[in-house]
Structures are given as C-alpha cells and as structure tokens.
C-alpha positions in Angstrom: 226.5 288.3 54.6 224.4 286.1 52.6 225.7 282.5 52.8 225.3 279.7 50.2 224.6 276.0 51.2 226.9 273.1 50.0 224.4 272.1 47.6 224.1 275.4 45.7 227.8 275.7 45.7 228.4 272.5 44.1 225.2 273.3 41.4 227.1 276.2 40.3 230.3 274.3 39.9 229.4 272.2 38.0 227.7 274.1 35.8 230.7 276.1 35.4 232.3 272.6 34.9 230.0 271.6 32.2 230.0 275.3 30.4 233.8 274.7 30.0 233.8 271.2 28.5 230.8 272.7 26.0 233.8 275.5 25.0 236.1 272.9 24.4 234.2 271.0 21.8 233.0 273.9 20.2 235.7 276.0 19.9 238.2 275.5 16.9 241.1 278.6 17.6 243.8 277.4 19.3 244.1 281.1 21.5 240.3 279.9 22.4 241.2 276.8 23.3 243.8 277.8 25.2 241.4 280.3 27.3 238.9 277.6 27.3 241.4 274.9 28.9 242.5 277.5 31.3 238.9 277.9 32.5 238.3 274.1 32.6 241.0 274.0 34.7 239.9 276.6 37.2 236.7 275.0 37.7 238.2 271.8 38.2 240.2 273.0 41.1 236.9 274.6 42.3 235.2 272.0 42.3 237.5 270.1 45.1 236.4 273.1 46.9 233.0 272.0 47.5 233.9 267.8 47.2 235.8 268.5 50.6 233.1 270.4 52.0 230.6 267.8 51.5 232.5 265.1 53.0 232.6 266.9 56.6 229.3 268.7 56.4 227.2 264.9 55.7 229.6 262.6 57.5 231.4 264.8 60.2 235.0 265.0 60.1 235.6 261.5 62.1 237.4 259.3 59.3 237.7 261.9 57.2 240.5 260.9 55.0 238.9 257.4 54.5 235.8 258.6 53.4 237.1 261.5 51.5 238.9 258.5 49.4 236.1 256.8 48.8 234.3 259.9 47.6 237.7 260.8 45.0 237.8 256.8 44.0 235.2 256.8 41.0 235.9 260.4 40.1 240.4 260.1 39.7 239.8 256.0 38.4 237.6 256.8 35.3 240.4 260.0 34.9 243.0 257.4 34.6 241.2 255.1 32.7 239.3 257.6 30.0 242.5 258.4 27.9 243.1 254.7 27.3 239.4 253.9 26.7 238.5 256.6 24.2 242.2 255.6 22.4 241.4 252.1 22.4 237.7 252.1 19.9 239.9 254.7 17.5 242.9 252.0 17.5 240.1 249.2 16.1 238.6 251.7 13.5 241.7 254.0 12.0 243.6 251.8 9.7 247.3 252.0 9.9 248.9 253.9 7.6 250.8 251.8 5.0 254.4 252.4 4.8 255.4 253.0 1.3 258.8 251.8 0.2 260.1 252.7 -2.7 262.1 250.1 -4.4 262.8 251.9 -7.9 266.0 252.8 -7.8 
C-alpha cells in the first residue's frame, strides 16, 4: 500500500480547500452554490484530518491538547472575527437607505 506523508496530505487539502472557495466566488446559481458550499464544507472537515495529524507526528502526543490549541487559536479567532471585519468597511461605505415618509395625505 502506498502511503502518503503528513505534508502531501495537507498540500492536497488545501488545495481542495482553495478550489472550493475559487467555486464560491465564481459561481452565480444558487443549485451551484449549494454544491459548491457543500464541497467547501467537506474539505474543511478534511482538513482537521491532517491539522491533528501534524500535531502528534512533529511534537509527539505529550501535551497534546495544549498544543493542539495553540495550533486551532489563529485559525477559529480570525473565523470569528472575519464576519464582523468584512461587515464593518461595508457599514462606512453603503449609505443608509433613507426612510421615506409620506406626509400627503
């Protein structure tokens, strides 16, 4: 059986990973971006696949948990934090909508 390393693994997720988000901005059905999101969503969970890997095949598995945190830290902070950064330059640039009201009566 021919066996990849860690490395290869996690080159050919995240090429998956980056395939996927390139669907998603280029595709304008919804049924394709349905399928697309599905797929980005498979290779996400893939990729946690090879991220836990890593940890134990560099560090060993003594403190694992600790250092698989610090691993995950960057990666699920900027996931929490990119929804309210890309809102926030939109918020300064699209002007409110004015509210009409209609006082003829």
């Amino acid at each position: 059986m021919n066996r990849t390393g860690v490395r290869t693994r996690t080159a050919v997720v995240i090429v998956r990973l980056a395939a996927t988000t390139t669907l998603l901005g280029a595709l304008t059905s919804a049924v394709a971006l349905v399928c697309a999101s599905v797929l980005a969503g498979m290779a996400r969970g893939l990729f946690t696949l090879p991220q836990a890997t890593a940890v134990a095949d560099r560090w060993g598995t003594a403190g694992y948990g600790r250092l698989s945190g610090l691993l995950s830290t960057p990666l699920v902070t900027m996931s929490a934090v990119a929804p309210y950064a890309g809102a926030a330059p939109a918020a300064l640039t699209v002007a409110a909508a004015p509210v009409s009201s209609d006082s003829s009566s």
